[in-house]
C-alpha positions, 0 to 999 in steps of 0.5 A, spaced: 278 692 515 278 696 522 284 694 526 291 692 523 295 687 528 302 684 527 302 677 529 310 675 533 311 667 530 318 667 530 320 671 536 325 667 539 329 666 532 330 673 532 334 674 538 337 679 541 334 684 536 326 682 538 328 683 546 325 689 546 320 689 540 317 686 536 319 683 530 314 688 526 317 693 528 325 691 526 327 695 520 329 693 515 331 698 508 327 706 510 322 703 514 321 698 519 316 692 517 311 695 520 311 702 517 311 698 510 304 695 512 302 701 514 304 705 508 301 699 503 294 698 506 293 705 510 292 703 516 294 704 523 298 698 526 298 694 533 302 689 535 300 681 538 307 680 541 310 677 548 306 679 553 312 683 557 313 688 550 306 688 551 304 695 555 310 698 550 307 696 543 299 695 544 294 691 539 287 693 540 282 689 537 275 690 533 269 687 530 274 686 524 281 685 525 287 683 519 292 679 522 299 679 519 305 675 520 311 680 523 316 678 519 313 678 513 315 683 507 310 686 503 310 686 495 305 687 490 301 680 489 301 679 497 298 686 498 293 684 493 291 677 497 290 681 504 287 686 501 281 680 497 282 677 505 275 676 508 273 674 515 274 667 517 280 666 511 287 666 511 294 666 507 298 660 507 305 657 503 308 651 506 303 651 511 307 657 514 301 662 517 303 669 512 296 673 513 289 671 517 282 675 517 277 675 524 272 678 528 276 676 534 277 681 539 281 675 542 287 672 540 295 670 542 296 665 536 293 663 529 290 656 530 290 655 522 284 649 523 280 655 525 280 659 517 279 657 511 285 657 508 288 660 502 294 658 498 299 663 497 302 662 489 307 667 487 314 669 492 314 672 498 321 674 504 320 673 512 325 676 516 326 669 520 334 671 522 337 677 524 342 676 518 336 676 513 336 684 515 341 687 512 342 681 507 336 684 504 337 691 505 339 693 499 332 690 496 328 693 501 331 700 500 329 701 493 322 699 496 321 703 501 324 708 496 320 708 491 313 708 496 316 714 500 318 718 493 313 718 489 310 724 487 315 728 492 320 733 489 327 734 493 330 738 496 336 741 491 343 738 492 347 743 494 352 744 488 359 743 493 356 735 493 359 731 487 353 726 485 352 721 481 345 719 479 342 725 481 334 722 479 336 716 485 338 722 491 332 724 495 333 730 500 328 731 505 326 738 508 331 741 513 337 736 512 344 738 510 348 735 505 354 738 504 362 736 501 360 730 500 360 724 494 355 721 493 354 714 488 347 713 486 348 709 480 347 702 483 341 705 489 337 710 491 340 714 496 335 717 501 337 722 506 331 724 512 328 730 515 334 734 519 338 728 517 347 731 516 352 728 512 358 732 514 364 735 509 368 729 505 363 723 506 363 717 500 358 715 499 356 708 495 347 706 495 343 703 495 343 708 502 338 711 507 339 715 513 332 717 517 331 723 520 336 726 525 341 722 524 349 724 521 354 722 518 360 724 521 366 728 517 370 723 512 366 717 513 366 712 508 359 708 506 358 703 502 351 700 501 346 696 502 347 701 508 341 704 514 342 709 519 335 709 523 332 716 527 338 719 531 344 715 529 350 719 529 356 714 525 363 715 522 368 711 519 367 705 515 361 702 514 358 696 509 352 693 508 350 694 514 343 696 519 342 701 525 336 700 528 335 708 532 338 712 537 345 708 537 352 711 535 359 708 531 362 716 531 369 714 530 373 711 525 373 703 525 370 698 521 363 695 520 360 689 516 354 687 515 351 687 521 346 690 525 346 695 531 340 696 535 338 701 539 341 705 544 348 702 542 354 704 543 361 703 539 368 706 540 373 709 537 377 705 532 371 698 534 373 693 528 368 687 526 370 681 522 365 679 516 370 674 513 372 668 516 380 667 516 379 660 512 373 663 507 368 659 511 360 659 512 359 664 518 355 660 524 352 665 530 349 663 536 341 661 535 337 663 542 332 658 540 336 651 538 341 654 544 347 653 539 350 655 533 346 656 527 348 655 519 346 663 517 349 660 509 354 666 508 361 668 507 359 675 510 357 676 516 359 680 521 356 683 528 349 682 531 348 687 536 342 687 541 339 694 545 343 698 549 349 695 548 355 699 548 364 696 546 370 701 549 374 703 544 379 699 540 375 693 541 375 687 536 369 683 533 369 676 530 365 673 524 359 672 526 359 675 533 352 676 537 352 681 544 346 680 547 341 687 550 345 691 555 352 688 556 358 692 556 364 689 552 372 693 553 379 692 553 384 688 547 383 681 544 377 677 541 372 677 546 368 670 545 362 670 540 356 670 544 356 674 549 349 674 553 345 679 555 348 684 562 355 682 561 360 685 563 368 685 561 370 682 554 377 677 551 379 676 559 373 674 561 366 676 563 362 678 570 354 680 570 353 687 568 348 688 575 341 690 573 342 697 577 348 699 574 346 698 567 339 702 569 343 708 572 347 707 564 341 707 561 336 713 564 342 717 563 342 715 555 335 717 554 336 724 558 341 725 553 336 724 547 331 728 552 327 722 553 324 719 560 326 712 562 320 710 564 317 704 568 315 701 561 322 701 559 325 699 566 320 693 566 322 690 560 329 692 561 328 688 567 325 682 564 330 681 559 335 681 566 331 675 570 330 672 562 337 671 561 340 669 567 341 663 565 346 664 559 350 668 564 354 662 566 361 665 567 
């Protein structure tokens, strides 16, 4: 097999965490969905995904290319029937496309009649919705854990931590740990490269911090919880999922969520992840344009890219913000709110596509980055994309 290729089948089910990329690319435990595949079979990926992501998340084809349906998660039957694939076949189960192989050096979906397909008999997850992400963190972790450690010595523990189940902690070079409590007996804990967990933090795994990140000073963590690339987090947190590059630096609650990137929450922010009368939690559906039965009690915030909340902002159970919207001031906002919104409780207005640009160039100048047109692009096609929700 020459060329690796995630596939998007479930784009709009995923929104607004799929905005801006595809659903391989989301992650879900230590690594995304991607990089999981790509440890798995040892092979580069590509991505078959919205054509406005498209310049962003490239997907060359060759003579001989494996196609994989995004969303789902590797485990070791599975990655034995890819592996077995051979031109012309593909994986099924339930009629649901999970893996295909071709010659192609064209293709935007899977058109099963062209296959000869291959029942797929033993149990396998696909990342459908967005609370599948943090309800299967915990597995994922311990997963991703066990591919990344293998073999590998960590760092030593400075003796000023408290740990418990010190053969589930690993500490990659250059990160620092200090002060802290940490309980692994229930799941592993993985902390990055260059990654800082600050004096007096509680934390309870399964656990993953990628490189760069830090946990702020007194923070409380109870897992299944993953802070991506460069989130810097503080106060309490539970079972929870932060894509990369965002912020909850302050104290405040967050509960069975997921945060994407660029995101910003303020001071003393709070979520709701239980209804008052003990009820299944219901969130917005992009695709069915309604509320959808997620089958939990717990669930919490859904929060796309580049959004940001002001401080002392409060969340309902089951709350989705869409990409780019800014969100302050007391009360209860609604629980959906579209993409470019801006205001919150009292009432929402549009958050102009230039002003959020203006904010955005100025997040990635901090993190050294460059707003590049690509960014810009999509940014602006999610603005035009959106506009109908934005009804105020």
């Amino acid at each position: 097999m020459e060329k690796l290729l995630f596939l998007d089948t479930n784009h709009e089910n995923l929104l607004p965490l799929t905005y801006t990329r595809p659903i391989a690319d989301l992650r879900i435990g230590i690594l995304t969905i991607a990089e999981k595949w790509t440890y798995r079979l040892n092979m580069e990926a590509g991505f078959i995904t919205e054509p406005y992501l498209q310049a962003k998340f490239a997907g060359n084809f060759g003579s001989d290319n494996l196609i994989i349906n995004g969303g789902c998660l590797p485990n070791t039957e599975l990655v034995e029937a890819i592996k077995n694939l051979k031109i012309g076949e593909a994986i099924i189960k339930n009629d649901k496309f999970i893996a295909a192989r071709t010659n192609k050096t064209q293709l935007n979906a899977i058109d099963l009649s062209d296959f000869q397909q291959i029942t797929f008999s033993s149990e396998y997850k696909e990342v459908e919705y967005p609370w599948h992400i943090f309800s299967w963190n915990g597995d994922e972790i311990r997963a991703d854990f066990e591919i990344l450690t293998t073999g590998r010595k960590s760092q030593i523990p400075d003796p000023t931590n408290r740990i418990a189940g010190k053969e589930n902690v690993f500490i990659e070079e250059g990160a620092t740990v200090k002060f802290a409590t940490i309980n692994a007996d229930r799941g592993p804990v993985y902390i990055g490269k260059d990654a800082e967990i600050m004096e007096n933090c509680v934390i309870r795994g399964p656990f993953a911090m990628l490189p760069g990140s830090v946990l702020k000073m007194g923070a409380k963590v109870y897992g299944p919880t993953t802070l991506g690339p460069v989130c810097k987090v503080g106060g309490e947190i539970n079972n929870s999922v932060f894509q990369a590059n965002s912020n909850k630096a302050h104290d405040g609650f967050l509960g069975n969520s997921v945060i994407g990137e660029w995101c910003n929450l303020g001071a003393d922010t709070n979520n709701s992840n239980l209804k008052n009368n003990y009820a299944e939690v219901r969130i917005w559906n992009y695709n069915t344009e309604s509320f959808k039965k997620t089958g939990l009690q717990f669930c919490g915030l859904i929060m796309g890219d580049h959004s940001k909340c002001g401080i002392n902002t409060m969340f309902n159970t089951g709350t989705v913000v869409g990409v780019s919207a800014n969100i302050f001031g007391s009360g209860f906002p609604r629980n959906f709110i579209p993409s470019y919104s801006w205001g919150g409780a009292q009432g929402f207005t549009e958050y102009k596509l230039n002003k959020s640009l203006e904010v955005a160039k100025l997040v990635f100048e901090r993190r050294n980055k460059d707003l590049d047109q690509i960014e810009i692009d999509i940014l602006t096609h999610i603005y035009e994309q959106t506009a109908k929700y934005r009804k105020f």
